[in-house]
N, C-alpha and C positions, 0 to 999 in steps of 0.2 A: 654383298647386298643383304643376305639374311642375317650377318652380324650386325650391319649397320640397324637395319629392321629391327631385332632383339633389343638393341640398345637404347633404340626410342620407342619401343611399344609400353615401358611402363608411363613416358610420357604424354604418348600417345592414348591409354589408361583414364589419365590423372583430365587429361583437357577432358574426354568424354563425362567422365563423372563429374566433374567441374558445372557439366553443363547441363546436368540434368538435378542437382542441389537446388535450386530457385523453387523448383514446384513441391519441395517437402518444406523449407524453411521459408517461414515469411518473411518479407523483408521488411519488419515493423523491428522496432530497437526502442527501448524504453532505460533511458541516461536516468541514473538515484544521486543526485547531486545535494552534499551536503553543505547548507550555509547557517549552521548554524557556529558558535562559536565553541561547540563542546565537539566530540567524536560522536560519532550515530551507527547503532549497529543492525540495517534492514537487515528487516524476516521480510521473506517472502514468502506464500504461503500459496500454491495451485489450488484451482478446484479441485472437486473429483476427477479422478481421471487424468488428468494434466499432467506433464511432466515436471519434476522438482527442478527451477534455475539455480544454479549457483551455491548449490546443498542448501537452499534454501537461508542464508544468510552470510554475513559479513561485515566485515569492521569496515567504517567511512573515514577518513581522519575529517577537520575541519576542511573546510575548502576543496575540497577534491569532491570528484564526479567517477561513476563507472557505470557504464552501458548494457545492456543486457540485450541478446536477438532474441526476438519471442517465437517461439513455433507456431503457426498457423494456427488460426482459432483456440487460441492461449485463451485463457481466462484463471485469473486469482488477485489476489489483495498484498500488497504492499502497507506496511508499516514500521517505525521507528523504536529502536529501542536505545536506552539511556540511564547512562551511570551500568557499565556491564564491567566484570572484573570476570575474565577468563585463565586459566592455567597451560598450558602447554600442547597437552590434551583437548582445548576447547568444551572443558568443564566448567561451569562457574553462575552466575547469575547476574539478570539485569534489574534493576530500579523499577523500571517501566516495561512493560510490553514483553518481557521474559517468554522464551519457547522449552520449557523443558529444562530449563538450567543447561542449557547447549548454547554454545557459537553457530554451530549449522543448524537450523530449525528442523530442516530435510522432512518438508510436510507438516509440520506442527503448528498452530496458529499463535500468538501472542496472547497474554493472560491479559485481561482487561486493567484497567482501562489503555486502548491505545488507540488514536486517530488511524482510519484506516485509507487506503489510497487502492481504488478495486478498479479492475478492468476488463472488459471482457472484447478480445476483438474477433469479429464475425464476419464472415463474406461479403457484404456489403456496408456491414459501417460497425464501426465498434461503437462501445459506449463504456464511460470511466465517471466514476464520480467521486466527491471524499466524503467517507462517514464515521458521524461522531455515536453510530448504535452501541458501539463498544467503548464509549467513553474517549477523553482526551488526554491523551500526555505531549506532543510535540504538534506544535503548525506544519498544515504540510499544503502543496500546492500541486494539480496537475496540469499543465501545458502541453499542446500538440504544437506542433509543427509539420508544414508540405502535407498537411490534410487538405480535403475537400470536404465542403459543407459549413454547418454551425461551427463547429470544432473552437467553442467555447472554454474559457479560463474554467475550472473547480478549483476547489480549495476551501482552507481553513485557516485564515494566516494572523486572525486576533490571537493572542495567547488566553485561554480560554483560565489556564491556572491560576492568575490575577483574578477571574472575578465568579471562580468556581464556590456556590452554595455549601457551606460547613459541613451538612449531610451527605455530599459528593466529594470531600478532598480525599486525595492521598497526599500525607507528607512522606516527607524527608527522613534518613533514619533520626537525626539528630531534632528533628520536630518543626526546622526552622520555614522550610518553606514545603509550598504546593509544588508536586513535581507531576500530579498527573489528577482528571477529575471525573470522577467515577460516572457512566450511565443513569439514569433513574433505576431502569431497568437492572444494572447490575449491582445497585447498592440497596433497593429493598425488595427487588424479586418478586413484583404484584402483577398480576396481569394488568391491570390498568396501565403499568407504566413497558408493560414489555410485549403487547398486543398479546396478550394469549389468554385461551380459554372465550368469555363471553365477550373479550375487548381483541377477539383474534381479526377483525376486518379494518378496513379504510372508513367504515360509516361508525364503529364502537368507539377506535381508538383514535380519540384526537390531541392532541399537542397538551403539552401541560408546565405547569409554570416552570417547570425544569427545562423542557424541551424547548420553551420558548427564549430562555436564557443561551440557551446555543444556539437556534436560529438568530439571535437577534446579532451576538456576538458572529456567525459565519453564515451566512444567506444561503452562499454559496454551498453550503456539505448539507447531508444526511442529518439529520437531526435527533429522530427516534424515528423507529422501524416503517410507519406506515405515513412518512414524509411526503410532501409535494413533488410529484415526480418531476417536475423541472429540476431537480436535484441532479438528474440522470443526465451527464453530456454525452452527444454523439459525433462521431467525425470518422470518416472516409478515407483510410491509405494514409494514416498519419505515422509520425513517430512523437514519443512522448517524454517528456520532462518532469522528474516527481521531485520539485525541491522540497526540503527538510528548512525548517525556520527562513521561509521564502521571504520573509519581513527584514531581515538582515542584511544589512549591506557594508 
């Protein structure tokens, strides 16, 4: 009997721990599903404090999807990067939205301009929006699912690089096209355009002919810094969807 015993006790083990896993991991999943027609290589980048998923990046091919389980009161930003040429090593650089000249971001954020996809989920309802504070480089979209509550569409699914302002482009190496379209904020660095110093509030710093060009082109995201908070979705025990060129079918 105390053979037999020994011999199930490490399974006996495995059920117990089994079943005390739920109260440390939440059960929210957040799928990065790629539709656009190129590869896409998310960063993901934690808050403070947060734990790094996935070393913080990864290669998407076209049409494929991968899931992520989020820890309990996760909070961080999701974004796209594009045109990456990495080595063996996972050295190299991307076009857009580059972490370090790494494959694994492992904490680092993406260098602007990049469309960002944030989330922050809390005890009673999380809240995810997309913001274009950091400029655009790819359409991105977020979707909840088996939430409760508003648990409303975000997103940014115009391609903002068609009708991105001369003073806001990034090109291409070869010059030919817009592959990403700079902030106000990050391409003339004025407090006017970046809320800071005497335009640091919601009553200084209002919308401007930049800002209003990517509100108009995506309703739905972040605009500039001290946007409409309707910007902000919330939802209740969901799991979420972050498509990459959600416009593509």
């Amino acid at each position: 009997m105390a053979a037999l015993f020994r011999s199930l006790l490490p399974l006996l083990l495995s059920i117990l721990f089994l079943h005390h896993i739920p109260a440390e991991i939440s059960a929210t999943t957040i799928t990065l599903f790629n539709k656009c027609t190129h590869p896409v290589w998310p960063g993901i980048q934690p808050s403070a404090g947060k734990p790094i998923l996935a070393r913080g990046g990864f290669k998407l091919p076209p049409k494929k999807a991968s899931t992520l389980h989020l820890p309990a009161l996760w909070s961080g930003r999701i974004w796209g990067r594009h045109a990456c040429i990495f080595d063996a090593s996972g050295r190299g650089r991307c076009s857009t939205g580059d972490c370090g000249g790494s494959l694994f971001c492992n904490g680092i954020g993406g260098t602007p301009p990049a469309t960002l996809a944030e989330i922050t989920l809390g005890k009673d309802q999380d809240f995810y929006d997309v913001s274009l504070v950091d400029g655009y480089n790819l359409a991105i979209s977020i979707t909840p699912f088996k939430g409760s509550g508003k648990c409303s569409y975000a997103g940014c699914v115009s391609d903002l690089n068609t009708m991105c302002p001369v003073g806001l482009q990034v090109r291409s190496h070869d010059k030919r096209s817009v592959v990403a379209c700079k902030s106000a904020c990050f391409a003339f660095n004025s407090p006017r355009y970046c809320c800071t110093g005497s335009f640091g509030s919601p009553q200084a710093c209002k919308p401007t002919a930049y800002s209003k060009i990517f509100k108009t082109a995506c309703p739905k995201a972040y605009s500039y810094a001290y946007d409409d908070p309707t910007s902000i979705a919330t939802c209740t025990g969901g799991n979420y969807l972050v498509t990459f060129c959600p416009h593509h079918h």
